[in-house]
N, C-alpha and C positions, 0 to 999 in steps of 0.2 A: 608443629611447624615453627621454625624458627625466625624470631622480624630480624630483618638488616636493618643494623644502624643508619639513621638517619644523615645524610652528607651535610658536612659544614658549612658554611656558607664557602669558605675558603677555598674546601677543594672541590665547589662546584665550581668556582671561579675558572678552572682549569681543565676539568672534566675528567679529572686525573683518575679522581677516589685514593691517591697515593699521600700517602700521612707522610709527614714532615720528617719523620726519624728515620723514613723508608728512602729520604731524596740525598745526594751529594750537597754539598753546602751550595755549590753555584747552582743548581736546582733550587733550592733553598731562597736563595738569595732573588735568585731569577720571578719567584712563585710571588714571594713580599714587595717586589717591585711591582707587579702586574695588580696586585690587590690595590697598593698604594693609587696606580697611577687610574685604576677602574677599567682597567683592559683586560683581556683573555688572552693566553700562552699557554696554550694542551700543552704545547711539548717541550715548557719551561726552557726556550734556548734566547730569552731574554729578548726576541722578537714578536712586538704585539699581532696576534691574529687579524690581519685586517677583515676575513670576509665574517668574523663573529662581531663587529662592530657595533656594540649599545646606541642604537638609533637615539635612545632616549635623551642621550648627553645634548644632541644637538637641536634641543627643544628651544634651548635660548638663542640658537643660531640660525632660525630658522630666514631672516630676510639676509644672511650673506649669501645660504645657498639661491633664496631669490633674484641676488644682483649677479651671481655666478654665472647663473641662466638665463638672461638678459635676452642674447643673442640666441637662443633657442626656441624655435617656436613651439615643437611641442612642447616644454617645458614652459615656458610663456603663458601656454595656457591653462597649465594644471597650476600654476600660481595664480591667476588670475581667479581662477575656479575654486580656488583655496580661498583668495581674501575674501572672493562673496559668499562662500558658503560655509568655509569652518570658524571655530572661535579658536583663533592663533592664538589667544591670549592663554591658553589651557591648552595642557600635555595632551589631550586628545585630539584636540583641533589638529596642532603641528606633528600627531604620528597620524593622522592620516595623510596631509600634505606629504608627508615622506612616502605612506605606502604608495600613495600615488605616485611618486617619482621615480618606486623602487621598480613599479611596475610598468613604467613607461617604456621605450623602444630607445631613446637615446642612453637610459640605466641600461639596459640589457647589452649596449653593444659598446659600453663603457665598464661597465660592472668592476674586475678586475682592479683599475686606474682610479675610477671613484672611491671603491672601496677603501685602497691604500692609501687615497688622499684624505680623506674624511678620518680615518684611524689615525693616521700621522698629526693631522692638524690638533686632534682631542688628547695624546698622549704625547706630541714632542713639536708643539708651536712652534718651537724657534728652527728647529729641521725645518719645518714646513714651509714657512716665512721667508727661509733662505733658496727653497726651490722653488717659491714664486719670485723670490725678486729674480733669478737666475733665467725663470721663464719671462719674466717681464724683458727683460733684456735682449731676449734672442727677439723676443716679435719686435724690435724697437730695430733690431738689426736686420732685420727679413725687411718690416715696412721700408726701412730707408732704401734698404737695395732695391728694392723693387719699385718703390715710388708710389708708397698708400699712404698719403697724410693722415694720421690716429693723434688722436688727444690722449692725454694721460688716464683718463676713464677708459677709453674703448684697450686702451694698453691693460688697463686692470683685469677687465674682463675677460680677455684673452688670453691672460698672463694664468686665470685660477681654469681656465678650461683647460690650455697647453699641460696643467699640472695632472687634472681630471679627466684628460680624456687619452692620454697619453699620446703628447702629439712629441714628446722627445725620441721616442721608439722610432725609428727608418721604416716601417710598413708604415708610421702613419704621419710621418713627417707633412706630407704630403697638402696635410690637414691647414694646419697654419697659411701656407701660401693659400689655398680657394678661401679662405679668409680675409686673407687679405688683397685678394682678388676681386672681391666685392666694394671695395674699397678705395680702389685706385682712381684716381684724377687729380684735376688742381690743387696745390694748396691754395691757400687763403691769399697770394699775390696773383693768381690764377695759372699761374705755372704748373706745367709737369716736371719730375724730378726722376733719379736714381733709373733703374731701364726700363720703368714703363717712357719717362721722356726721351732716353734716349733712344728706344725703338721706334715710336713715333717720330721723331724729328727725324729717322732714315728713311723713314717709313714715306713720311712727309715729301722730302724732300726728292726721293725718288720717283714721286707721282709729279712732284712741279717740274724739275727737268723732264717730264716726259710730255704734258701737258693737261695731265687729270688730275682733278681735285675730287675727295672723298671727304660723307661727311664727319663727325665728331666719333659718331657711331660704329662707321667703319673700323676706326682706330681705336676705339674701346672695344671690340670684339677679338681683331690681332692681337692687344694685349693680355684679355682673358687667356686664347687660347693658345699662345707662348707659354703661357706663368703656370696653366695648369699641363704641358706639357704635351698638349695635344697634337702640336705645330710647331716650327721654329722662324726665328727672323726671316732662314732664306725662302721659306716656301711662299711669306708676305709678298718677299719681293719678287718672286719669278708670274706670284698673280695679278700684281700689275704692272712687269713686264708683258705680260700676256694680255693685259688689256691694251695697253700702249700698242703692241704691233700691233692690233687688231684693225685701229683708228689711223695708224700709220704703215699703209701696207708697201709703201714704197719702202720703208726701214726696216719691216718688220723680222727679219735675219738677224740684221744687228744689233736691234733689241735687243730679241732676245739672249743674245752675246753678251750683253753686258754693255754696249751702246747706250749712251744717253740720247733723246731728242734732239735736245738743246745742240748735244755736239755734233749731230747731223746736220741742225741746219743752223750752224751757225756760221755758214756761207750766205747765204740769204739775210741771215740779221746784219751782217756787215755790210751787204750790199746795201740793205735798207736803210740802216743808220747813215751811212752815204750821200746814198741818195736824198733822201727826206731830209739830211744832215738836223740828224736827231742823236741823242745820246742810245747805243745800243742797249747800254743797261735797261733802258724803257720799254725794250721791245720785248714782246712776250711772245711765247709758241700760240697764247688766245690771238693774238692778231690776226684778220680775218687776210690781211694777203699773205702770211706766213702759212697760212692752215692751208689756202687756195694755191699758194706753188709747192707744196708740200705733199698735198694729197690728191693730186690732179690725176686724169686718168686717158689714155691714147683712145684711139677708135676704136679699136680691140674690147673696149671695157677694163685693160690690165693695167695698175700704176703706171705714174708719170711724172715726173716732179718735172717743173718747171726747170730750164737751161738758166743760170743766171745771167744772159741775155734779157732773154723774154720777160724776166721776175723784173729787171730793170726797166723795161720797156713798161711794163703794166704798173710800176710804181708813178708813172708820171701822171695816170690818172685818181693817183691820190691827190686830193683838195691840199693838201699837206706839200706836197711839189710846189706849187704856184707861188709858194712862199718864200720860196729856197734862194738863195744867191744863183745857184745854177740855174733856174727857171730864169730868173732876171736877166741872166747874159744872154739868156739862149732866146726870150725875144729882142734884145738889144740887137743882139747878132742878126736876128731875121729882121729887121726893123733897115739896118743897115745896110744889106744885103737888097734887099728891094729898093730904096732910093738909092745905089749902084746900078743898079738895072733899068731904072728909069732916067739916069745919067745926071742924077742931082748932087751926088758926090763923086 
């Protein structure tokens, strides 16, 4: 029985078994690159293998993949379970912190993108380094548009996932916004910005001209389920239109038209400001004889709004009236009128 020669270390490197005199020079050329740089190229075309990738390289990197995973909970935890139970300080501690990772549920549905990323960053760092800053960049441009105050950390860490989990791919774009969907609210002047503000401030503002206020919550829920696409701006706004007519059944056609409150009765606010001789800006749809000629109802049980007669008449027994220059004339006048009649003037 005849032995096979023993494989070189070199062309186990490759998995070739192909001797050097048997390759084309860019074979060749391709095979000494790969040895040099401690990567694997079966098929010597000068592109490192990523899914053969030497775990063992990244024995001294082991806390970047840690701050990588920051935001990951499972992954959170298999580092966590690493510091207290392996000794990182040794190649066997940090390959099993890996095998753990390798066999985790977010490895498995990353696998591909990790792969590539991890291979790239051990064989051509400055590639690597240029498709995170690049990644760093789009999330810098997603948070602003969208209005998710991130620091320079949480940019980091986002910036090495968009690379590893391949959120530049269109199936999985997706990824980055529910990221930074988590994220969204005030900056640090407490302001909302970019269109998470600017949907809430429509948003906003179409519940105050109608006369409902919603809380924080509300509006951080619209936002989520805009940005993750589940919903859009108009259907926010036809649900509280639809609440609006609800509370205003005398308008409630118009509303739903596209009618504001405000500009239904702002017949009544003019009367009022008038009358009360108040400034109208002050007067709110809360106003309790605003709501009461507004939302009145006939015998019938069916809407009614009050006649701006009547709205007028029932403003006089506002405390608010008795103040008025009108009220003043108007018992000066009856004041007059009586000693007339009693023939004293």
């Amino acid at each position: 029985m005849s032995v096979q020669p023993e494989e070189t270390t070199e062309e186990r490197k490759d998995f070739t078994g192909v001797k050097n005199k048997d390759l084309n020079k860019k074979q060749q050329r391709n095979r000494r690159a790969a040895k040099a740089g401690g990567y694997t190229d079966r098929d010597l075309n000068g592109v490192p293998d990523a899914d053969e990738l030497d775990w063992n390289v990244l024995a001294e990197d082991w806390r970047w993949i840690e701050n990588l995973m920051l935001e990951v909970d499972e992954i959170r935890e298999i580092v966590e379970n690493a510091v207290k139970n392996y000794d990182l300080d040794t190649e066997t501690g940090v390959n099993n912190f890996i095998n753990d990772v390798i066999g985790s549920t977010w490895w498995q549905d990353n696998d591909t993108f990790a792969r590539q990323a991890f291979a790239e960053r051990s064989t051509d760092p400055e590639t690597y380094k240029g498709r995170v800053e690049d990644a760093a960049n789009a999330v810098r441009q997603e948070a602003l548009q969208i209005g998710a105050p991130i620091d320079e950390a949480t940019v980091a860490i986002l910036a090495e996932r968009f690379v590893t989990e391949g959120w530049n791919q269109p199936e999985r774009a997706y990824r980055l916004r529910d990221e930074l969907n988590k994220k969204i609210g005030p900056n640090q002047q407490g302001q909302m910005f970019g269109q998470a503000g600017d949907l809430i401030d429509k948003l906003r503002q179409t519940a105050t001209r109608n006369g409902l206020s919603f809380t924080p919550d509300y509006y951080n829920s619209a936002l989520a389920s805009v940005n993750s696409n589940l919903t859009d701006e108009a259907y926010w706004i036809r649900q509280i239109r639809e609440e609006a007519a609800s509370y205003w059944p005398s308008y409630s056609e118009q509303i739903r038209a596209g009618l504001d409150v405000m500009q239904l009765a702002s017949g009544y606010m003019n009367v009022m400001a008038r009358t009360l001789e108040i400034d109208p800006n002050s007067i709110s749809l809360n106003d309790p004889f605003i709501r009461k000629a507004t939302t009145g109802i006939d015998e019938t049980g069916n809407p009614r709004p009050m006649s701006l007669w009547e709205f007028e008449q029932d403003l006089r027994n506002d405390p608010r009236w008795m103040g008025t220059d009108q009220a003043t004339k108007s018992m000066s006048d009856i004041g007059t009128s009586i000693l007339q009649r009693f023939g004293i003037l």
